[in-house]
C-alpha positions in Angstrom: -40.1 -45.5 12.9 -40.4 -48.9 10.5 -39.4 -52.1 12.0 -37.2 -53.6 9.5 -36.9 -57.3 10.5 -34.1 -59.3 8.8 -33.8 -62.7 7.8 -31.4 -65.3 6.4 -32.9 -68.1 3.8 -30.7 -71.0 2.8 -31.4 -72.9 -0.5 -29.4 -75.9 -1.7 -29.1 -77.6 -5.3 -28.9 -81.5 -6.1 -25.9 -82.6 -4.2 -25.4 -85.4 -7.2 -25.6 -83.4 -9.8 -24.9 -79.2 -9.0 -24.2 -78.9 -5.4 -24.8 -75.6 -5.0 -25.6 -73.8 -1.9 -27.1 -70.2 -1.9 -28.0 -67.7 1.1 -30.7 -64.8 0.4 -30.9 -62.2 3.2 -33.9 -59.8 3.2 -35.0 -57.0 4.9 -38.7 -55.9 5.4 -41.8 -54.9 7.9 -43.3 -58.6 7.9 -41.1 -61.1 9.8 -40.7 -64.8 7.8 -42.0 -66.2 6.3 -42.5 -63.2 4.0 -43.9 -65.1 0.6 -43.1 -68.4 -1.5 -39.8 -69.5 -0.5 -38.5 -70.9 -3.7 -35.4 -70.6 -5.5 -34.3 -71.5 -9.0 -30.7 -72.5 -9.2 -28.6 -71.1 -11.6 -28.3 -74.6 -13.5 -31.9 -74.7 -14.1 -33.0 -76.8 -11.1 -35.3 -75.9 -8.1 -33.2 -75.3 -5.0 -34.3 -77.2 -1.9 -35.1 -75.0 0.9 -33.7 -76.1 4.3 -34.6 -72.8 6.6 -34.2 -69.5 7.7 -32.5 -67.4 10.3 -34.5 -64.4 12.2 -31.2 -61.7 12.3 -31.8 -58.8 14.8 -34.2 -56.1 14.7 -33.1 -52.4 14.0 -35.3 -49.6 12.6 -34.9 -47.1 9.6 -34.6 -44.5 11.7 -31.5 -45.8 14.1 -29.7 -47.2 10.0 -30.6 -43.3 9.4 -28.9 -41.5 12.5 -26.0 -44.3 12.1 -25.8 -43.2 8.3 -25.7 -39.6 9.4 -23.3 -39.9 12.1 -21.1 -41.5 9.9 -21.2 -38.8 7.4 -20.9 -36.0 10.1 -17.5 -37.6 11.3 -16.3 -36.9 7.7 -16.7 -33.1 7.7 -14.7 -30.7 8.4 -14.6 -28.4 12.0 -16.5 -25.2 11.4 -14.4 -21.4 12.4 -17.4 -21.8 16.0 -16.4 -25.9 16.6 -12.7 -25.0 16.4 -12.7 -22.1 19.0 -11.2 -22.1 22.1 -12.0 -18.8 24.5 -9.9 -20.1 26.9 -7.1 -20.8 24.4 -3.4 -19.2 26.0 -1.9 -17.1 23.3 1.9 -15.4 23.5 1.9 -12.3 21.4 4.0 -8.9 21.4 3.1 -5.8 22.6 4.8 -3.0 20.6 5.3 0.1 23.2 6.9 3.0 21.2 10.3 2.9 20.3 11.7 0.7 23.8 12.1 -3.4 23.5 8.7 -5.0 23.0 6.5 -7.0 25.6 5.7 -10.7 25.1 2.2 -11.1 27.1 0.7 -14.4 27.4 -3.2 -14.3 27.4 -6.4 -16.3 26.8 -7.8 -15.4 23.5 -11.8 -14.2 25.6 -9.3 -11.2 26.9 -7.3 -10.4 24.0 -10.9 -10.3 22.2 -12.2 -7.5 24.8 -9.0 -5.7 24.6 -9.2 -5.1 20.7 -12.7 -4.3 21.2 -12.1 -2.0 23.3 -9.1 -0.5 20.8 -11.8 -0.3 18.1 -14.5 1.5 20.5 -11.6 3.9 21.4 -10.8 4.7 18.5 -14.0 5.4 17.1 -14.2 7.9 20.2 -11.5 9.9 19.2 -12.7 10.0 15.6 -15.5 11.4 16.4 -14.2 14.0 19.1 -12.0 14.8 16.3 -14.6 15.8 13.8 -16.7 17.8 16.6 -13.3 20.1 17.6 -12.9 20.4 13.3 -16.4 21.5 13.8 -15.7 23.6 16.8 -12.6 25.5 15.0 -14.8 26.2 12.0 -17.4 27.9 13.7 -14.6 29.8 15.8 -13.0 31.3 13.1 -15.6 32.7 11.2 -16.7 34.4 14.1 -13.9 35.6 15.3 -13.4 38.5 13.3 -16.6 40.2 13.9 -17.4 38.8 18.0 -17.8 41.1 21.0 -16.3 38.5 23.3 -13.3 37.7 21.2 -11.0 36.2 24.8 -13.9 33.9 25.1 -13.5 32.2 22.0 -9.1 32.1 23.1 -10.4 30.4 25.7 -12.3 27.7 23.9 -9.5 27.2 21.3 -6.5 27.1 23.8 -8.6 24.0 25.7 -9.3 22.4 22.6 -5.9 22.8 21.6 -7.4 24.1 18.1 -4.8 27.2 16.1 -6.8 29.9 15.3 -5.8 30.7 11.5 -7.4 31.0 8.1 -6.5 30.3 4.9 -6.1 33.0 2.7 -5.5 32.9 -1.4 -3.0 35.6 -2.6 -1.5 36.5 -6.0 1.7 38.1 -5.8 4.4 39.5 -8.5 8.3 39.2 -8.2 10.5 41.5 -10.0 14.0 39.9 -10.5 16.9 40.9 -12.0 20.4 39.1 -12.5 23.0 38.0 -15.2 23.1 34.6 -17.6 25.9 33.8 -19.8 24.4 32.8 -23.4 25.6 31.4 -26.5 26.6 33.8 -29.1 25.7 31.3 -31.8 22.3 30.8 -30.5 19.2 32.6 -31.6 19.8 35.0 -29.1 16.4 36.3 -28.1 14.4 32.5 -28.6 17.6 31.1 -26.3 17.3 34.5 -23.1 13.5 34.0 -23.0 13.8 29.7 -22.4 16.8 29.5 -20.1 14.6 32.5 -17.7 11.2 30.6 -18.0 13.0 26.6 -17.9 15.6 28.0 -14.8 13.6 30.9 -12.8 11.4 29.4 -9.8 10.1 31.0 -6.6 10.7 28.8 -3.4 8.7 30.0 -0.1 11.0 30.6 2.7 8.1 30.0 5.3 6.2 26.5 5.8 2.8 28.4 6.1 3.5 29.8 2.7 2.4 27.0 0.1 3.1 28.1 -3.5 0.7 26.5 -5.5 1.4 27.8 -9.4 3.8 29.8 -10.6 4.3 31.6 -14.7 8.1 33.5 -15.2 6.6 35.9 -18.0 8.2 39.3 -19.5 11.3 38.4 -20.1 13.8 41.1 -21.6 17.2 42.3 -21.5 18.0 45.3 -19.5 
């Protein structure tokens, strides 16, 4: 670090004729005097000099750490300065369908108990996707194993329905009565009010009808 020593000169003009008095304060490594002390008033005369004054010593590096403290003071709290582990918060606790919980709680445990949500519930995700796994390979064996109550067995503790899914095509015969407009193109008018009007609806939720054409229309 610099020493920067600070001093005070003190100049003044004809007291007859300007009377003007001037102080110079300068800062530098050297101590006074620091060079010709001489001072040209502003009327054109040379100032008298009468002295100077030593001020106190400080460094760079202490005007540096003042500057910066000063500066710091004036920004704002980062999301780490502003947080409090030991912070009581109130929140609900939702259970189901009866009258929530209000649980007060320092914010270090309510962090462990969500992390401990989000490990959970990557758990059961991926015990999940090894039972998917599980029923696949049980079903396509099925059919054709030796030991088929063994592979029961399996399902019924992993909970897992043994079923397939199978495509099918099927065809509906139908017959019924319509009441149509005489005035009407009479064959055009049978053929749109069957196709527009005529749906199949399953009767079963395991039966999911995916497309469906009403075609050969024709009048009995």
């Amino acid at each position: 670090m610099i020493d920067l020593i600070s001093s005070k000169y003190t100049f003044v003009c004809d007291p007859d004729e300007c009377d003007t008095m001037i102080e110079l304060t300068t800062s530098d490594g050297f101590g006074f005097p620091a060079g010709v002390t001489k001072l040209t008033c502003p009327c054109g005369r040379q100032m008298s000099y009468l002295g100077c004054t030593i001020l106190p010593t400080e460094t760079k590096g202490n005007q540096m750490l003042d500057n910066l403290e000063a500066s710091m003071a004036n920004l704002p709290l980062s999301d780490a300065e502003k947080y409090n582990p030991n912070l009581l918060v109130t929140y609900k606790v939702i259970n189901g369908y009866s009258d929530a919980e209000y649980v007060t709680d320092k914010v270090t445990s309510i962090e462990w108990d969500l992390h401990n949500s989000r490990q959970n519930s990557k758990t059961l995700i991926a015990m999940q996707n090894k039972v998917d796994l599980v029923k696949s390979i049980i079903t396509e064996a099925y059919a054709d194993s030796e030991d088929q109550e063994t592979l029961r067995d399996i399902a019924e503790t992993l909970e897992i329905e043994l079923t397939r899914t199978v495509e099918f095509t099927a065809t509906v015969e139908v017959t019924g009565s319509i009441e149509l407009d005489l005035l009407a193109d009479y064959g055009t008018d049978l053929e749109s009010e069957i196709t527009d009007n005529l749906y199949v609806e399953s009767q079963n939720g395991n039966i999911e009808i995916d497309e469906q054409y009403v075609t050969n229309v024709r009048e009995n």
